[in-house]
C-alpha angles and dihedrals in degrees: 000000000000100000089047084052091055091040096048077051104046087052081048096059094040096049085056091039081058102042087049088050084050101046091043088061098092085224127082116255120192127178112212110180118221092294098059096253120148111240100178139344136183140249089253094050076042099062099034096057085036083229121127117247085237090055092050105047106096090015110128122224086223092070097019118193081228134059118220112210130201128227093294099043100251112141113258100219119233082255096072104033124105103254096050079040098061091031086054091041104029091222130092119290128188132176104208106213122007132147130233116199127223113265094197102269107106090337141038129240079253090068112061121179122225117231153195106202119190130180126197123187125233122216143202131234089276097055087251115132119268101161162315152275114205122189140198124208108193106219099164098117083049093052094045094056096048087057091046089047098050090046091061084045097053095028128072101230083208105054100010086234127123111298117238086260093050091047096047088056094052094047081049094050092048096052099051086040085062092039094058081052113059108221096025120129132193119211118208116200110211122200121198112186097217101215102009091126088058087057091055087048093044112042092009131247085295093072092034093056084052096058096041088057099046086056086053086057101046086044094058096045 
């Protein structure tokens, strides 16, 4: 009896010294079995997908208490997420970039999170599948910057207006997209500020940057 009790111990302490491991990762980690149920996740996995660990244990990724989205928002169905992907094909699977929206819990559907998500199949002693690992890469912050990044590229910090760059592809866009319909023109407006170098040499760039950025303003209304 003594030496089950220290062996039904010893798996109890190994079994805290692993969910601590796992909680410990920075990424969410998540075990489906063959089926695709989920038999335990972590906070991390937890707080990405907003769904309580309780509320996903038992879940099946086949039917997720949670919808990943790609770019434009449109739901991405179970059949072609990672984990249904490696439990159907018994080899690694991984979308590269989804988005999971908020359910209420510690974000709203207006906050999505960006993923990797990766999936990994367990198998048994004869090489058959008995299971997953699903995990979750936060790249929100990345994302955000490249947003934020592509927003100074296409922006004039000065006026607010469409860089030179921004407004170049447009035009662009607009060409090829005429050229591709016989008989269709594109018009260009071009506005040319008369004295606006005597303002710089009279009240200095300052000034000048002032009133370049009040007729942003009046441009975009």
């Amino acid at each position: 009896i003594d030496d089950r009790v220290r062996l039904v111990e010893s798996l109890r302490v190994q079994r805290e010294l692993l969910d601590s491991t796992i909680d410990a990762l920075g990424e969410g980690v998540a075990v489906v079995d063959r089926f695709g149920r989920i038999e335990t996740a972590n906070a991390t996995f937890s707080r990405l997908v907003d769904v309580p660990v309780a509320q996903l244990v038992d879940r099946s990724v086949f039917d997720p208490p949670w919808t990943c989205r790609d770019h434009d928002g449109a739901a991405i169905g179970a059949e072609s997420t990672a984990p249904v992907i490696a439990l159907r094909s018994g080899g690694p699977a991984r979308t590269d970039l989804c988005q999971v929206l908020g359910n209420g819990r510690t974000r709203d559907a207006a906050e999505p999170v960006w993923l990797r998500v990766s999936c990994e199949p367990l198998r048994d002693a004869s090489g058959g599948i008995d299971g997953a690992v699903v995990t979750l890469a936060d790249l929100t912050a990345t994302r955000q910057a490249e947003t934020r990044l592509l927003e100074l590229e296409r922006t004039d910090t000065l006026t607010g207006l469409g860089s030179r760059a921004h407004v170049t592809a447009v035009l662009q866009a607009a060409v090829d997209e005429g050229d591709r319909h016989d008989g269709s023109r594109v018009g260009v407006l071009h506005i040319d500020l008369d004295g606006f170098r005597s303002i710089n040499d009279t009240f200095g760039t300052t000034v000048g940057d002032q009133v370049l950025s009040i007729i942003g303003e009046r441009l975009a209304d």
